[in-house]
Residue frames as a rotation matrix with the C-alpha (Angstrom) as fourth column:
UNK 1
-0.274 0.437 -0.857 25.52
0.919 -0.144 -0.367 -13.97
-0.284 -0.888 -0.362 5.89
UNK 2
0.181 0.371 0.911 23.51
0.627 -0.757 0.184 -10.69
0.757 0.538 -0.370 5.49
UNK 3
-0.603 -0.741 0.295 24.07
0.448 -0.621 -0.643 -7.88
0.659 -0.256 0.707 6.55
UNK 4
-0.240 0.475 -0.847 22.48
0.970 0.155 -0.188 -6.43
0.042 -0.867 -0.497 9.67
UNK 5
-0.144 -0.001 0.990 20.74
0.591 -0.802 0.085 -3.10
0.793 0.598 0.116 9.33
UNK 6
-0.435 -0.153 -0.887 21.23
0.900 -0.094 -0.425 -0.53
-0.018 -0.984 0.178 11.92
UNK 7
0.323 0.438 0.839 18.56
0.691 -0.715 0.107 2.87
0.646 0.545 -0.534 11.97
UNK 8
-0.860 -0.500 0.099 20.70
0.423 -0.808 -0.411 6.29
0.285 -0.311 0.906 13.14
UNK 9
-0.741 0.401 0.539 17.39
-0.266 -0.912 0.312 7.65
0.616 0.088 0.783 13.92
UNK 10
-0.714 0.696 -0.081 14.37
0.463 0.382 -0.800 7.60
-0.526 -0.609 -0.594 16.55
UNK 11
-0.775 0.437 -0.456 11.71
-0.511 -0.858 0.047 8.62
-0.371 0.270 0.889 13.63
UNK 12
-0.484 0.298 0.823 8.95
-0.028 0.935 -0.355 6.48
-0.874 -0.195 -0.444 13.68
UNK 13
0.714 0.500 -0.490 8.39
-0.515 -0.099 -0.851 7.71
-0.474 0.860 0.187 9.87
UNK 14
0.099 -0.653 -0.750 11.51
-0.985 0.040 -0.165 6.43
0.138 0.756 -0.640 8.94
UNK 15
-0.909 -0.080 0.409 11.10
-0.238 0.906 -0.351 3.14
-0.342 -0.417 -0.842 10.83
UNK 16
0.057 0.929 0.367 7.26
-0.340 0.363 -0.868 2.96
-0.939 -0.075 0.336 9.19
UNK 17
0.632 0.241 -0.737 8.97
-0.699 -0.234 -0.676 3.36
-0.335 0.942 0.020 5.88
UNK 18
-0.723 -0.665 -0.187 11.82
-0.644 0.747 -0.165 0.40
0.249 0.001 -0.968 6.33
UNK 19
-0.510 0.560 0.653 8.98
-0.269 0.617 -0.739 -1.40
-0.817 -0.553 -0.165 7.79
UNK 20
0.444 0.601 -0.664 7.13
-0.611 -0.339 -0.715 -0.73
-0.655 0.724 0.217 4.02
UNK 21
-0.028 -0.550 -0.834 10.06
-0.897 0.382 -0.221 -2.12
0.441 0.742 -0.505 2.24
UNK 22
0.997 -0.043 0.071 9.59
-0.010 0.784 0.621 -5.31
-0.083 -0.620 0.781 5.07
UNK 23
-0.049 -0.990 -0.134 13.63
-0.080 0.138 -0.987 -4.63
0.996 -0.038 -0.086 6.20
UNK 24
0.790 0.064 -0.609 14.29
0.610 0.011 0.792 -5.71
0.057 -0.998 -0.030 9.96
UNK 25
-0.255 -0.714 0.652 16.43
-0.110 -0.648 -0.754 -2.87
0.961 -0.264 0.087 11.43
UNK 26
-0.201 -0.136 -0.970 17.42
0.962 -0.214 -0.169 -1.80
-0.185 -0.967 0.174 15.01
UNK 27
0.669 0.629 0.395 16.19
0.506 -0.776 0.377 1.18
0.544 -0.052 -0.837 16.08
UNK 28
-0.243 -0.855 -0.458 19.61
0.968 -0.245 -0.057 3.48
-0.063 -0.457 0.887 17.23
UNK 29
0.619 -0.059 0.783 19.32
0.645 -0.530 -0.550 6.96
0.447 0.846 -0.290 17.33
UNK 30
-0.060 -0.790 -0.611 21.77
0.952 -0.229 0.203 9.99
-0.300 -0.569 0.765 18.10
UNK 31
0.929 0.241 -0.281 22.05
0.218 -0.970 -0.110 13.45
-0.299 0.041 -0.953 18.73
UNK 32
-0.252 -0.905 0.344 24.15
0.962 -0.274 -0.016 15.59
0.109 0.327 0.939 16.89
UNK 33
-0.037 0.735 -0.677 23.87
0.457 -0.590 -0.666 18.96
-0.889 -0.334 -0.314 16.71
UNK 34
-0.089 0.344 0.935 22.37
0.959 0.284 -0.014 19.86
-0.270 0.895 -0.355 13.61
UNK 35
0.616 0.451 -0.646 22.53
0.195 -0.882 -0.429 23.66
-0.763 0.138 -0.631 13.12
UNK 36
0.877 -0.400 0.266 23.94
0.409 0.332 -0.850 24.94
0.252 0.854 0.455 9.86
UNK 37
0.013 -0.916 -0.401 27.83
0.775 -0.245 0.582 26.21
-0.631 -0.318 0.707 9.68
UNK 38
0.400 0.474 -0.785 28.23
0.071 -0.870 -0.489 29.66
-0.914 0.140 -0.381 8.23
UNK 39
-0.384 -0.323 -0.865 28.30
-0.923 0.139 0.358 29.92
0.005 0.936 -0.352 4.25
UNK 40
-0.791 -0.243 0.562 27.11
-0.078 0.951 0.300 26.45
-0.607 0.193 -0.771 4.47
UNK 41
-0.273 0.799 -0.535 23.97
-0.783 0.138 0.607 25.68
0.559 0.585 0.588 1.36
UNK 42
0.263 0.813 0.519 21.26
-0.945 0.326 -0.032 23.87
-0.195 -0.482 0.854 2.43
UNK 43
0.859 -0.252 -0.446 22.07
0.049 0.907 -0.418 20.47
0.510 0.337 0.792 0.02
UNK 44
-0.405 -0.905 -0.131 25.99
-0.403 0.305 -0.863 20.50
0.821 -0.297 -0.488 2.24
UNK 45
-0.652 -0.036 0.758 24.50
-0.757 -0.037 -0.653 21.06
0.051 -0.999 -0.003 5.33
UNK 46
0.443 0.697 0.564 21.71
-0.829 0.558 -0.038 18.31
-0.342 -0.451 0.825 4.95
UNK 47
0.631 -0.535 -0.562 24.25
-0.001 0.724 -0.690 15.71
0.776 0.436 0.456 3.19
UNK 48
0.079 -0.057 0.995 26.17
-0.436 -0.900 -0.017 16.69
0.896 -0.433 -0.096 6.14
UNK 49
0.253 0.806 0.535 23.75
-0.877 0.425 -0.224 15.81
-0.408 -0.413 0.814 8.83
UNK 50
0.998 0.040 0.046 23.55
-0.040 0.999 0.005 12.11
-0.046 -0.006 0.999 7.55
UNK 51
0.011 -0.862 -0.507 27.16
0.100 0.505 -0.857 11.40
0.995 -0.042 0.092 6.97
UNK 52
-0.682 -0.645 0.345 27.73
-0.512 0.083 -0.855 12.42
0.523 -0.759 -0.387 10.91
UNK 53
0.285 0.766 0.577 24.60
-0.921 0.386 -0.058 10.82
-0.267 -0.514 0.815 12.09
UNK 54
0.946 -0.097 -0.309 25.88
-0.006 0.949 -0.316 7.37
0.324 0.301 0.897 10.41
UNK 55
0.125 -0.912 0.392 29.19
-0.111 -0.405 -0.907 8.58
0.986 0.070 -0.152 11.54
UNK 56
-0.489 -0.247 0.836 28.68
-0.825 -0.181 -0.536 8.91
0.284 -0.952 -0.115 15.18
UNK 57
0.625 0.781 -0.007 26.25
-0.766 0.615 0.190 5.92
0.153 -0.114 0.982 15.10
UNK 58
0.358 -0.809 -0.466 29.61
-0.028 0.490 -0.871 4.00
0.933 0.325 0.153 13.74
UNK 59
-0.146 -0.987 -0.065 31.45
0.004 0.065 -0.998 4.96
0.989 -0.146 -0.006 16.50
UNK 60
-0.306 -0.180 0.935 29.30
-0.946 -0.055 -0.320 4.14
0.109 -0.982 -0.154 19.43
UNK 61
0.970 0.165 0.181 28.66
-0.174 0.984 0.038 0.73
-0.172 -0.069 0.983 18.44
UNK 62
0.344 -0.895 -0.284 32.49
-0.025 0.293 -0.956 0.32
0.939 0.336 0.078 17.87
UNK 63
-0.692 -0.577 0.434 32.88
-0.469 -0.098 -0.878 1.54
0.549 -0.811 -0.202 21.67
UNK 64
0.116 0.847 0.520 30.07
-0.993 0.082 0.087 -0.16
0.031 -0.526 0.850 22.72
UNK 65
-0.793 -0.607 0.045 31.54
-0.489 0.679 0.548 -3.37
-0.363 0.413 -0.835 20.72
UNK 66
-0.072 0.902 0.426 28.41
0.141 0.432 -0.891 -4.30
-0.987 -0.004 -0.158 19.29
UNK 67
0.411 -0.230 -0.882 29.64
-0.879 -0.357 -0.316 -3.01
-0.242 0.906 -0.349 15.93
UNK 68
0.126 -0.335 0.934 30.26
0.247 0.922 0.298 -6.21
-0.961 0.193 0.199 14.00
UNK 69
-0.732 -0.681 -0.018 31.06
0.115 -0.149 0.982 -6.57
-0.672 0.717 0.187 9.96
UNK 70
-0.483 0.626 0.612 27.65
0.586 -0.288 0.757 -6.93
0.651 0.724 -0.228 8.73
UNK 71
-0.088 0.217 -0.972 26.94
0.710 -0.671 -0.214 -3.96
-0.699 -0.709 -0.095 10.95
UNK 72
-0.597 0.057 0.800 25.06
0.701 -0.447 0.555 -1.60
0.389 0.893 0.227 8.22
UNK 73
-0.403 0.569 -0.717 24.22
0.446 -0.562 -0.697 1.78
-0.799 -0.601 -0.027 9.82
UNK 74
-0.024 0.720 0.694 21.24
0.869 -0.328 0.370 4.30
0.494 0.612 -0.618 7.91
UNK 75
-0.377 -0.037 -0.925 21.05
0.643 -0.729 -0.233 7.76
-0.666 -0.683 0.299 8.56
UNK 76
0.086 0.625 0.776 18.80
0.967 -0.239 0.086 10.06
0.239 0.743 -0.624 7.15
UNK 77
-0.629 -0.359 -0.689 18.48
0.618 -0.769 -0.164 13.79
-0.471 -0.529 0.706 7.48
UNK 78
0.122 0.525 0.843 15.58
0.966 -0.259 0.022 16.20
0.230 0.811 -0.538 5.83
UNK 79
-0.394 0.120 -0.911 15.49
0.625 -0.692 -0.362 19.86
-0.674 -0.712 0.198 5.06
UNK 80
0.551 0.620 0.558 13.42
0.764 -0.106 -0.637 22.25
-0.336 0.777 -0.532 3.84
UNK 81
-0.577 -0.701 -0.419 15.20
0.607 -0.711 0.355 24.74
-0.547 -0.049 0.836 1.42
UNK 82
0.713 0.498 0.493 13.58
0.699 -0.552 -0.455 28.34
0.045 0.669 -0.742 0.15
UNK 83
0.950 -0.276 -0.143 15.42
-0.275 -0.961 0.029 30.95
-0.145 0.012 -0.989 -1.30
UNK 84
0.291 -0.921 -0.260 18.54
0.082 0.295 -0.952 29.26
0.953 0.256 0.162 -1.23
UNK 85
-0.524 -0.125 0.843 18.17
-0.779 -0.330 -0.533 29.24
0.344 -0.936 0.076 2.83
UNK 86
-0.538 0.437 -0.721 17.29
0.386 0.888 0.250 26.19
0.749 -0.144 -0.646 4.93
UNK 87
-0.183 0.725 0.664 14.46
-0.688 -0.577 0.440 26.29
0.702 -0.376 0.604 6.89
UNK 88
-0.867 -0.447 -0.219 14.45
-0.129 0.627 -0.768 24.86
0.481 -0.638 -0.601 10.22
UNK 89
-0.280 0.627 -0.726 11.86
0.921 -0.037 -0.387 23.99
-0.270 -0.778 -0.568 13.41
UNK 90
0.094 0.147 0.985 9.81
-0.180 -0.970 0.162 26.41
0.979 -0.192 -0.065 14.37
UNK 91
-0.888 -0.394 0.236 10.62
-0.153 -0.232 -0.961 28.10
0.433 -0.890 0.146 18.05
UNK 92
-0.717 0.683 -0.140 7.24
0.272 0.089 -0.958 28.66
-0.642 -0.725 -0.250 18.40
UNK 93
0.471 0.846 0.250 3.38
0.594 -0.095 -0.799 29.58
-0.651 0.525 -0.547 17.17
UNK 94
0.538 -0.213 -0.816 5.17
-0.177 -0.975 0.137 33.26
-0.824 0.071 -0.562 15.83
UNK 95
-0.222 -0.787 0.576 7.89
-0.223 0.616 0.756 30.99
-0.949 0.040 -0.312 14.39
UNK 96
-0.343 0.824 0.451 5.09
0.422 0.564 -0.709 29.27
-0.839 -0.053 -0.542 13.00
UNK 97
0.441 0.896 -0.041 3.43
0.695 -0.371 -0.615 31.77
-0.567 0.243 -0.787 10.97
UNK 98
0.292 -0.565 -0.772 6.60
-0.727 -0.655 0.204 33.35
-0.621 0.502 -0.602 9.47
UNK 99
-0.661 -0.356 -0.661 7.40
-0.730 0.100 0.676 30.16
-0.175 0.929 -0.326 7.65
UNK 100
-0.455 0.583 0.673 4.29
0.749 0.660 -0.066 29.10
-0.482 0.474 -0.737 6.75
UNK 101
0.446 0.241 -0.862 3.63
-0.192 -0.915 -0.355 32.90
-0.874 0.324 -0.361 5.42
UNK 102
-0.311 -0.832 -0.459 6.80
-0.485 -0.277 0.830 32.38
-0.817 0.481 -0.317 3.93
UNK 103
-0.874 -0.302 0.381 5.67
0.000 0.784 0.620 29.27
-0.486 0.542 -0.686 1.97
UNK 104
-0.094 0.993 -0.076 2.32
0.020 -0.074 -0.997 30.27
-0.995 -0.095 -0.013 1.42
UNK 105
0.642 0.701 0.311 1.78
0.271 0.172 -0.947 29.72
-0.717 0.693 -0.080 -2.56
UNK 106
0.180 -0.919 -0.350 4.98
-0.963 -0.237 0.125 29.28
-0.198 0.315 -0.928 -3.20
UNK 107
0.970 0.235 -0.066 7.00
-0.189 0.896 0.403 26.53
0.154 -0.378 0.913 -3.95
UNK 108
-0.169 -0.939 0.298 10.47
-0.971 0.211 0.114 25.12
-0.170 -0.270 -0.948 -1.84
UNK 109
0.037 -0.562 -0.826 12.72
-0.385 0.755 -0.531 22.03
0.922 0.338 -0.188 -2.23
UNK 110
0.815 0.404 0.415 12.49
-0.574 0.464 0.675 19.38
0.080 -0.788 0.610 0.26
UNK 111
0.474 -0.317 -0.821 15.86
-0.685 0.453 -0.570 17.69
0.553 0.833 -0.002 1.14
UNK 112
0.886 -0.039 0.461 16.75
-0.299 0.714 0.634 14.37
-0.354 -0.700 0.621 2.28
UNK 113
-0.028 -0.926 -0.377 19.94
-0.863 0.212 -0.458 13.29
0.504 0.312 -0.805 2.55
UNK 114
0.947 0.293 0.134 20.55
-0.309 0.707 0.636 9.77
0.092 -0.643 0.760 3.24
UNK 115
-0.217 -0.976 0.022 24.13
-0.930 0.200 -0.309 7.90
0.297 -0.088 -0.951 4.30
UNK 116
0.976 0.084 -0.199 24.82
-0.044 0.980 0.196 3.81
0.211 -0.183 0.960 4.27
UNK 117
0.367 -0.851 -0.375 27.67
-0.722 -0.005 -0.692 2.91
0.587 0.524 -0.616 5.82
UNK 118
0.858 -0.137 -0.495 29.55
0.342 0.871 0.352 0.04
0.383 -0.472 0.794 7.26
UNK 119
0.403 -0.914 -0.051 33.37
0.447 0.148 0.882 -0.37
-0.799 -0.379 0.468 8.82
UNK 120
-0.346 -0.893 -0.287 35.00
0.417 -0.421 0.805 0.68
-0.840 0.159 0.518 5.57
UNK 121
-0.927 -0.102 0.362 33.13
0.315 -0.737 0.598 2.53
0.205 0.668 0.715 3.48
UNK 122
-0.462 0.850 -0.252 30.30
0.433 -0.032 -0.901 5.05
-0.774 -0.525 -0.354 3.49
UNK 123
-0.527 0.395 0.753 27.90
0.696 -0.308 0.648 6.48
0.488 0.866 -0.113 0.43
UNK 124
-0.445 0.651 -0.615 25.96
0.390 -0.478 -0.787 9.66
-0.806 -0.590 -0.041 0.91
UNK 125
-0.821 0.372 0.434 23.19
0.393 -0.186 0.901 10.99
0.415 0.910 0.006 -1.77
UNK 126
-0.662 0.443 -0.604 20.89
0.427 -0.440 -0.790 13.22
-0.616 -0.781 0.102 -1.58
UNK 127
-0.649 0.647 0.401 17.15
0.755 0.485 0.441 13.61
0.090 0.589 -0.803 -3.10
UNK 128
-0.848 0.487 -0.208 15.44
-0.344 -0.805 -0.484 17.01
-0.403 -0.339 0.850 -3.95
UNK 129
-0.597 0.764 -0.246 12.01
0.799 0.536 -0.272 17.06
-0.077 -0.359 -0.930 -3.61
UNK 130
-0.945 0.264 0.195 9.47
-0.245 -0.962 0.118 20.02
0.219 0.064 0.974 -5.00
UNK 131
-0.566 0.732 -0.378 6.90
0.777 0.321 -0.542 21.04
-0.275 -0.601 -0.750 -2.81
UNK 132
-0.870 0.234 0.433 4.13
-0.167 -0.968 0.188 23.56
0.463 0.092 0.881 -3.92
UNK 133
-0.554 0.554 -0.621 1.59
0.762 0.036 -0.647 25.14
-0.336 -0.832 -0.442 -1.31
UNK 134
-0.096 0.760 0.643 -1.54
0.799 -0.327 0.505 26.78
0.594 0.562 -0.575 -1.70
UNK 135
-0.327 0.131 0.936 -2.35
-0.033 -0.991 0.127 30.36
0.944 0.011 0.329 -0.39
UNK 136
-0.095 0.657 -0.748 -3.01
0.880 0.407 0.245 29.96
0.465 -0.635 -0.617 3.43
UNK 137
0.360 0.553 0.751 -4.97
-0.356 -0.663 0.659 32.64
0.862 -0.505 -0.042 5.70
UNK 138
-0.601 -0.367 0.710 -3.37
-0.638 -0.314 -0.703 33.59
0.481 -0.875 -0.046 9.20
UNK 139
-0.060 0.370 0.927 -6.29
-0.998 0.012 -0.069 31.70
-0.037 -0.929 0.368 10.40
UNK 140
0.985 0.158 -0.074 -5.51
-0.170 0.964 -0.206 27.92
0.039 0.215 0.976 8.99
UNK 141
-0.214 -0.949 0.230 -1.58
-0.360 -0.142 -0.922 28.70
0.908 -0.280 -0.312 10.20
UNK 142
-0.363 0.236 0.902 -3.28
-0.928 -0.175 -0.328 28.86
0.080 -0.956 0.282 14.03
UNK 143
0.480 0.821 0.309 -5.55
-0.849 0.524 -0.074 26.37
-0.222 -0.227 0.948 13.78
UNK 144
0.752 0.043 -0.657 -2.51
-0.338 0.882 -0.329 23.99
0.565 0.470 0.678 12.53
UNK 145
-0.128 -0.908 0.399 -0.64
-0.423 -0.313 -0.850 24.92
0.897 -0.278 -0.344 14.92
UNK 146
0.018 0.338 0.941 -2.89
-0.995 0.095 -0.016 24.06
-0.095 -0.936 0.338 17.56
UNK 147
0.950 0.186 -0.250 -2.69
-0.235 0.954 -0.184 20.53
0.204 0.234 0.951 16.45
UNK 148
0.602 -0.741 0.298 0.51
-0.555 -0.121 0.823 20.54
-0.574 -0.661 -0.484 17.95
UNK 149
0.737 -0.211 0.642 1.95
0.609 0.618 -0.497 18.69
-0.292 0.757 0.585 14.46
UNK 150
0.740 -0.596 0.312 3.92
-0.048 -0.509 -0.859 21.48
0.671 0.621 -0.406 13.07
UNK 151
0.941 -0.337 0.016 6.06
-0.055 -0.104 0.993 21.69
-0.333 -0.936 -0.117 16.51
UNK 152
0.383 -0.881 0.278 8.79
-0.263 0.184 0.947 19.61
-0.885 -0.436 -0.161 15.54
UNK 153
0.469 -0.023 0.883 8.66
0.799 0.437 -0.413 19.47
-0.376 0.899 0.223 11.79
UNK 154
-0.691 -0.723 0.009 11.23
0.389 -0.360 0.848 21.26
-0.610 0.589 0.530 9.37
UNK 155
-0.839 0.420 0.344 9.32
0.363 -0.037 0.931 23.37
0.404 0.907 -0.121 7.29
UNK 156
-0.837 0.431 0.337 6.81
-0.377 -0.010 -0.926 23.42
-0.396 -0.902 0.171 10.51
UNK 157
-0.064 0.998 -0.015 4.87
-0.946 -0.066 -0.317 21.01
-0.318 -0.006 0.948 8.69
UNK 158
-0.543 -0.130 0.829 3.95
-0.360 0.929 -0.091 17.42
-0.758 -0.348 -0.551 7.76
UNK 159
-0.457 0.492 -0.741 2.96
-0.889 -0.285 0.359 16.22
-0.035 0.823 0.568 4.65
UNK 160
-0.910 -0.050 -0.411 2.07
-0.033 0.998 -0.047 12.96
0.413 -0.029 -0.910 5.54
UNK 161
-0.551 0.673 -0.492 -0.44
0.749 0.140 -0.647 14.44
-0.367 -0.726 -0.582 8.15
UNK 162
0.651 0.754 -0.089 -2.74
0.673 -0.627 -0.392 16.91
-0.351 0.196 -0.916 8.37
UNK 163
-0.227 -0.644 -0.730 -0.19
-0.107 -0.729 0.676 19.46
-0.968 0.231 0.097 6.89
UNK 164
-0.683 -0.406 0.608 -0.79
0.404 0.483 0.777 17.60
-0.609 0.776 -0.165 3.61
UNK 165
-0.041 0.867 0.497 -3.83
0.873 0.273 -0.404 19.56
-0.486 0.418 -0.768 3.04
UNK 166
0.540 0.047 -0.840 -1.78
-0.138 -0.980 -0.144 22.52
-0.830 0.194 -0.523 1.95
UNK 167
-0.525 -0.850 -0.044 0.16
-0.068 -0.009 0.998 20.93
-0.848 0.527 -0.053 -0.60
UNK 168
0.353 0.752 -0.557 -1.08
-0.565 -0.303 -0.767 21.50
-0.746 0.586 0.318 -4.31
UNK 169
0.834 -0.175 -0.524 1.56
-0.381 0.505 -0.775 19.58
0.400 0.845 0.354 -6.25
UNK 170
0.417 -0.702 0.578 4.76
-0.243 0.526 0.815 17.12
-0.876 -0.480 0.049 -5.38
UNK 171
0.903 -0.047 -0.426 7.02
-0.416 0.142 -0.898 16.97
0.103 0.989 0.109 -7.70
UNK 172
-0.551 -0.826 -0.119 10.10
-0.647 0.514 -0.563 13.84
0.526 -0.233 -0.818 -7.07
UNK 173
-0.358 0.147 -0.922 9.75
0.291 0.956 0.039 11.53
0.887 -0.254 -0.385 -4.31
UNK 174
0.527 0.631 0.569 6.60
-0.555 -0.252 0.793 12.03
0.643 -0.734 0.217 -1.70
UNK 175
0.778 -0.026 -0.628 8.43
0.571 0.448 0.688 9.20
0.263 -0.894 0.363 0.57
UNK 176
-0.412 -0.910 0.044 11.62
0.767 -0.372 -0.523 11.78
0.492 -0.182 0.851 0.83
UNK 177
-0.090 0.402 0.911 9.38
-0.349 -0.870 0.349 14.36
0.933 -0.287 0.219 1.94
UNK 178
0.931 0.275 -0.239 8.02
-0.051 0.748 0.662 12.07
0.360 -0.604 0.711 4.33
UNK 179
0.664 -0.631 0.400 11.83
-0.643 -0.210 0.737 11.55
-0.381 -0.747 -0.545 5.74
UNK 180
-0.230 -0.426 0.875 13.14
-0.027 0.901 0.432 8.12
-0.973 0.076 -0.219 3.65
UNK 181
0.372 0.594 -0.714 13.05
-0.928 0.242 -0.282 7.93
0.005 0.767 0.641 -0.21
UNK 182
0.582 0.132 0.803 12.69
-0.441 0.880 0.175 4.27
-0.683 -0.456 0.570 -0.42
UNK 183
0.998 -0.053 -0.023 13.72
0.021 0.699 -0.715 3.73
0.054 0.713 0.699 -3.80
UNK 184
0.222 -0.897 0.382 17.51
-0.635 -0.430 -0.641 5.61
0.740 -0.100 -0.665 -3.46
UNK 185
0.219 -0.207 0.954 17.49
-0.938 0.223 0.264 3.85
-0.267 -0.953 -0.145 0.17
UNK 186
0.587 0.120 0.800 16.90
-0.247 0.968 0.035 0.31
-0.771 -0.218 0.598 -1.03
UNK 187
0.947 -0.318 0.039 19.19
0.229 0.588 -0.776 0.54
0.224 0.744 0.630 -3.85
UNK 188
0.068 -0.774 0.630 21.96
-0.899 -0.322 -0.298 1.90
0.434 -0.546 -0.717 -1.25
UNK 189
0.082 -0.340 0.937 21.26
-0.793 0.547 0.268 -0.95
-0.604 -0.765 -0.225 1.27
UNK 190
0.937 0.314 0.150 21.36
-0.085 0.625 -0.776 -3.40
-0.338 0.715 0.613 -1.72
UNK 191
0.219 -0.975 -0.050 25.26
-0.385 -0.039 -0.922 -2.31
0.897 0.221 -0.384 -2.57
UNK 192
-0.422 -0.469 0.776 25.67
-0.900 0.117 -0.419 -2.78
0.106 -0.875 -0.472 1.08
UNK 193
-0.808 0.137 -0.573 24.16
0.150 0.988 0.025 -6.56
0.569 -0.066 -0.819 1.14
UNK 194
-0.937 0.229 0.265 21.07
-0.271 0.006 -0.963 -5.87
-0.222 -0.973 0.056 3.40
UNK 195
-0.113 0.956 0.269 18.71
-0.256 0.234 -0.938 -6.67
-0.960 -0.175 0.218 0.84
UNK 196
-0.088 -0.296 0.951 18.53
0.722 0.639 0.266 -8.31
-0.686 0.710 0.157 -2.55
């Protein structure tokens, strides 16, 4: 019997990219709160992040009893790190425009952490990801803002979308940026039986 994949998240990138690889998953997600702990480095705090997101996922399908044996949960997590300092949401436009200043023609590390785990054991790994951006002008910050994309993106942007038109070079995996690196992911749920 295969195993039964379960997604820790309500990102409909990370559910477009399991959908890519043609895996059937459930669609679970949970809040945690996700701010860093002090002293913590970006690559803990986003390795982190997925272990309790697959973590807490575990343990309301266990109290829910819907947690069976080929119950294989996924949990992803991205962040963006510059400086040796993760960058989070912006609050707002202002927000906005300090770290896309920040990144302006620069380049930062994109990281996804992902976590597979079942009932007794869990794997966590995590996939850096260099992003360099081109030189932007106070007035192509605004104007991406108003597209109301950056909002809720790490980094306050979206390389998948219309954000992508600031990126000059990618250097790793473009689907980690994106939230899911497929290859790392599908040789994780492979150890775990969910695909050949």
């Amino acid at each position: 019997m295969s195993a039964s994949l379960v997604l820790a998240s309500a990102s409909p990138r990370r559910t477009a990219l399991l959908n890519q690889l043609g895996i059937e998953h459930q669609i679970y997600p949970v809040d945690i709160d996700e701010s860093a702990k002090p002293e913590e480095t970006p690559e803990a705090q986003v390795a982190r992040l997925a272990y309790e997101k697959a973590s807490t996922a575990l343990a309301r399908l266990a109290s829910s009893q819907t947690l069976t044996q080929s119950t294989v949960v996924l949990a992803s997590d991205t962040l963006i790190a510059f400086a040796g300092k993760s960058v989070g949401k912006p609050k707002n436009l202002e927000d906005s425009r300090r770290i896309l200043s920040m990144l302006s023609g620069q380049q930062h590390s994109v990281l996804t952490a992902i976590c597979v785990a079942n009932e007794s054991r869990q794997v966590t790994q995590t996939i850096t990801t260099k992003v360099t951006f081109g030189a932007l002008t106070n007035a192509q910050i605004d104007a991406y803002w108003e597209t109301g994309e950056p909002a809720d993106k790490a980094g306050s942007y979206a390389i998948q979308g219309i954000g992508g038109q600031f990126v000059i070079a990618i250097e790793g995996s473009a689907s980690a940026v994106v939230g899911l690196p497929l290859y790392e992911t599908k040789q994780l749920l492979s150890e775990f039986g969910v695909v050949e």
